[in-house]
C-alpha positions in Angstrom: -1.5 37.1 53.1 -0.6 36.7 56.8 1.8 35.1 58.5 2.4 34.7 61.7 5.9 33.5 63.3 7.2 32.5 66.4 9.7 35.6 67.0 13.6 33.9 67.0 16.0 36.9 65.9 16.4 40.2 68.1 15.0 41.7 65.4 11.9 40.5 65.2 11.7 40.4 68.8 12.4 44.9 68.2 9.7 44.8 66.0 7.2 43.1 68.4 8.0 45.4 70.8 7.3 48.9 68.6 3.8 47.1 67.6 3.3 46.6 71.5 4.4 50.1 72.5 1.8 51.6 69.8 -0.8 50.0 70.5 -0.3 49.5 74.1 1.3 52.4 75.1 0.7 55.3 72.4 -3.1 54.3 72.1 -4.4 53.4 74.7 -2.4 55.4 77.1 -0.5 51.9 79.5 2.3 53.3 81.3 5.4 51.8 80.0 6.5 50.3 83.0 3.4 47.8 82.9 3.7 46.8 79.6 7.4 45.3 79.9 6.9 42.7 81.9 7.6 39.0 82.2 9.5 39.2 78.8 12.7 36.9 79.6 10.0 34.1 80.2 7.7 34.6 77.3 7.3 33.2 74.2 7.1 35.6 71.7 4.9 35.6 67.9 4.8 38.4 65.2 2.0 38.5 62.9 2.8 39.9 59.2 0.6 41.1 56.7 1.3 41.0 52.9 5.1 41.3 54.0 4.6 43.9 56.8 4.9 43.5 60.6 1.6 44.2 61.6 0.8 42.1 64.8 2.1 40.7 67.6 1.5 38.3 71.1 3.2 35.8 73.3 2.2 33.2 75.9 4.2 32.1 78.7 3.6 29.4 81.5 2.2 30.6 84.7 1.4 28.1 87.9 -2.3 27.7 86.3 -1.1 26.9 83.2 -0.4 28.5 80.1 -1.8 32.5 79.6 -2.4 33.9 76.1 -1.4 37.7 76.1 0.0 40.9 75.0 -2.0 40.5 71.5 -1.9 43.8 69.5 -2.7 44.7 66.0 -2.0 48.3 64.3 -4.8 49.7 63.5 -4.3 49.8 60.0 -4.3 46.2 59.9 -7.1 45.7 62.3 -10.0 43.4 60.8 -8.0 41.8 58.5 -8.1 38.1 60.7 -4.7 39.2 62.1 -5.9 38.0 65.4 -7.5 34.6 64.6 -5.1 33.4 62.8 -2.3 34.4 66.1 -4.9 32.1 68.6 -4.6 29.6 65.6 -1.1 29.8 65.5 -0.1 30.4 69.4 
């Protein structure tokens, strides 16, 4: 079952960011410094799967409008629909 939830605890918002920092900056090699940005004005989401904190995104308002980004799934979740049902949900 997944679930995904707009992030409003610091706790969810910790584990958004480890799933970011694996996937982002373990796997594919982003310096850290890249991926922390634009956080204070973003809205956050975490995707769960059969209870476990498996994905995550956010969106936040730009001049052109709204952007869809960050979106990251561990890869032992990975082609489960995680991501379709964040751009459903976002």
């Amino acid at each position: 079952m997944i679930i995904v939830k707009k992030v409003n605890s610091e706790t969810d918002l910790e584990k958004v960011f480890a799933i970011r920092r694996q996937v982002f900056v373990v796997e594919q090699n982003c310096p850290p410094e890249l991926e922390w940005e634009n956080e204070e004005v973003s809205v956050h989401f975490l995707a769960i799967f059969n209870g476990e904190p498996a994905g995550a995104c956010r969106w936040r308002k730009t001049e052109l409008g709204y952007k869809l980004e960050r979106f990251a799934v561990l890869q032992e979740f990975r082609g489960k629909g995680l991501a379709q049902e964040m751009i459903r949900t976002v």
